[in-house]
Structure formats: C-alpha cells, structure tokens
Steps between C-alpha positions, in 0.01 A plus 500: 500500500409703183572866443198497289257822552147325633227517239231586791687750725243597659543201703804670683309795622512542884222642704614710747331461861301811624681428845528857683414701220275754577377637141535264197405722261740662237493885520395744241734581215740717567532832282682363158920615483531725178830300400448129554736272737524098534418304825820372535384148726175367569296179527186448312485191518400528866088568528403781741275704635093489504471493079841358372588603200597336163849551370383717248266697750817531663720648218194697368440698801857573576524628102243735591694666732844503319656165603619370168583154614605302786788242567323180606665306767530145626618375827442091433419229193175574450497904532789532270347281215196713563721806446670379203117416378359833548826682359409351158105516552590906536715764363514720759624191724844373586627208686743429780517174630647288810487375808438720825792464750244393723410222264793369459498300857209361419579314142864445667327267798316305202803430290367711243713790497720473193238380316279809545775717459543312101126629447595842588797511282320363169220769582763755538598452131163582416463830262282678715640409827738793558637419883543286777333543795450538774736349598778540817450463837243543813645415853162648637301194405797220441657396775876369555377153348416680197774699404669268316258407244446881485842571396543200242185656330591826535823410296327301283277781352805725462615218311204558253463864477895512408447203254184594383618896488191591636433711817458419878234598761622428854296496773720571866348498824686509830826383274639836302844384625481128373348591199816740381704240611341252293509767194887595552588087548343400183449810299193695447305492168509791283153611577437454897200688658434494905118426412310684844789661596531510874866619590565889573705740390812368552381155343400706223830633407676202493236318281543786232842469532516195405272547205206380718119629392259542781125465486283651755140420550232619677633463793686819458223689567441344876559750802802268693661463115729809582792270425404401166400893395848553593627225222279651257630817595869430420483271223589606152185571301630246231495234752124515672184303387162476627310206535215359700580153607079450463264387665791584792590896612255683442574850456369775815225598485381179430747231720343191590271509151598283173765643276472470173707680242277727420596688840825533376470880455432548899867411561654658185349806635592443855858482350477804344432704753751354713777576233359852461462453136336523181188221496536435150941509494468207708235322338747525182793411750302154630361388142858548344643270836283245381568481185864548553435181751276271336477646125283538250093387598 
C-alpha cells in the first residue's frame, strides 16, 4: 500500500446524503473578526450542502471574514492523502492525518490494519502535515468487539506524533476515562488537543493540567451545551481553540445547516461573550494557540 498523495484527489471526495436535513444551503457570511483566528479542524474534503464549494471557495470565503487558515483533517487512507494534497496545493492549509477510532475496526476485520497505519506514518513526515488526528476513541459507535483495534490504533498514532514530533487531535466520545488512561499508560505527545471537546468542567481541569489543549466547536453555542460553556469557562485562556469540525456543528443560529469555516466567527463570538471578554483579546489568544500548536502556516 503506497503512502503516495493521489494525483486526482478529487476522487476521494464524499457526498454527503441530504438525509433529514432540512435547509442545505450555507448561510450568509458572518460579519468579518477585526483580528483573524484559524479553524482549528475541519473536513473539506467532504462535499455539502446545495452548491458545494471548491477548496479554494472554501478558504476564500473564510479569509474574508478573518479565518486565516484551517487545519485539514483526515479520518481514513484516502481523506488523509487528500489532506496532505491540499496542504501543499494551499498556504493557508495544514494537514493532520489518521485513522478515525471508528475506522480502525473496520481495516482491523480486513487484515489491513498495520498496513494503513504505515501510510499514515510516512504522511505524517510530510512538511506540511503538522498533527495526527483524529485520532482516540468512540465507544458511542464501536462496540465491545471493537475496542481492541481502537486501542492498538490509538497507540499507534501516539507512536507517530511522538516520533514524528508533530501534534495530536483526539477525538473522545463516551470514553474521556479510557482515553487518559491510554495517554498516562503510554505517554501523551507534546502537543495533544481534545478536538470537539465534550467533557465539562471538571474534565477540563484535568486536561490543562496535564498540558492538554481543548478545541470547542460550534457546538458550544447549542442551548443543552451548558456543560461544555462551563469547560470553556474554566480553562486557561492559553489552552482554548476554536474550530468547526465542518460540514458537522453548525454554530446557533444556524444548527442543522453546513458549516464551513467561514462561520468560524459565530462561535469565537459566542465564546466571547461567555468569557465576558474583550472580542478581539481572544481572537489574539486563539490565533497564538494555534500557532503555538501547529506552527508556522
């Protein structure tokens, strides 16, 4: 299997079904920030909405409004070459790469598990890919039959970010206790973000103090989110980011619509208000955090 980034990668974009969505189309711009943040995870490569839009579209339209760049993320093969593609097609792109912990089941039951997990790590060593992820564990979707592959992988890509000294997006659901576990029995990478975070506030302060970043998307913004306005609430400004986890999360007012980075600055000011601060302080707080995460665009 070669690590080799596909000369057509258009091929790999998936269509997203229009299943129990209500309005497809993307909402208007939002009003620009004044100091410019980064969209911290998202997934472009995934078509959506009535009138998809082109990568560039993409990273046009969110410039407009102050999102300097976005952090590109894969969750199998094919998505993370495509990441790794469009991080050198664009400047104001960067890479992470590997396989979603609710991936990893399915290349375990076809023997192909280590194998895929060699692709990742020669893409990791890749210039412009800057983390792993996401990566971790779900035990909403994987059942007890799939645990185990989720763990080997999970260790696996902790393996690369530490070799590759490179970042790590992890993406927990229904497993915040397994997932420390796993971090404290193997060792964390330098650089470890809860992509979505979804803990509270007590989750929160043990993250940060173990070094931990945590990312909050849209989802923030949702009325029955109390919990995760209560992490945001108590975490060390040095620690936060803001991403979107597109076409996913949606920020209020617009739930159930396609995300896009460009929406970014509906949960950056969201944020704001709920810390009671300065708009444009935390703007400078978030794009520092992602530099201080990822580096240099």
């Amino acid at each position: 299997m070669s690590a080799q980034v596909p000369s057509d990668p258009s091929q790999y974009v998936r269509e997203r079904t229009a299943d129990g969505r209500k309005d497809l189309r993307y909402p208007d711009a939002p009003e620009p920030l004044a100091v410019a943040v980064y969209d911290n995870h998202t997934h472009l490569e995934i078509a959506d909405g009535d009138s998809p839009l082109t990568l560039v579209e993409q990273l046009d339209r969110a410039e407009a409004v102050g999102i300097a760049g976005v952090v590109q993320v894969g969750g199998d093969i094919e998505s993370s070459q495509w990441c790794a593609w469009a991080a050198e097609q664009d400047r104001r792109v960067l890479a992470a790469v590997a396989l979603h912990p609710n991936e990893a089941p399915e290349y375990a039951a076809a023997g192909r598990l280590a194998e895929a997990i060699e692709v990742i790590d020669a893409l990791a060593a890749q210039p412009r890919v800057r983390a792993v992820g996401e990566t971790g564990l779900d035990f909403f979707r994987t059942g007890e039959d799939g645990i185990a592959a989720q763990v080997e992988s999970f260790e696996a890509h902790i393996a690369i970010a530490k070799r590759h000294r490179i970042a790590m997006q992890i993406h927990d659901r229904d497993a915040h206790q397994a997932v420390f576990d796993t971090l404290d029995r193997v060792g964390a990478p330098e650089k470890t973000v809860f992509h979505c975070f979804s803990g509270d506030a007590d989750m929160a302060r043990v993250a940060t103090d173990r070094g931990y970043w945590l990312s909050f998307a849209g989802n923030v913004t949702f009325k029955n989110a109390e919990n995760l306005r209560d992490a945001l609430r108590v975490a060390p400004r040095d620690r936060i980011l803001v991403e979107t986890d597109a076409p996913f999360l949606t920020p209020a007012p617009y739930r159930g619509r396609p995300n896009a980075p460009y929406l970014v600055p509906l949960t950056v000011r969201f944020m704001a208000e709920t810390l009671e601060t300065d708009l444009d302080e935390l703007c400078a707080q978030l794009a520092a955090n992602t530099l201080a995460v990822y580096g240099e665009f």
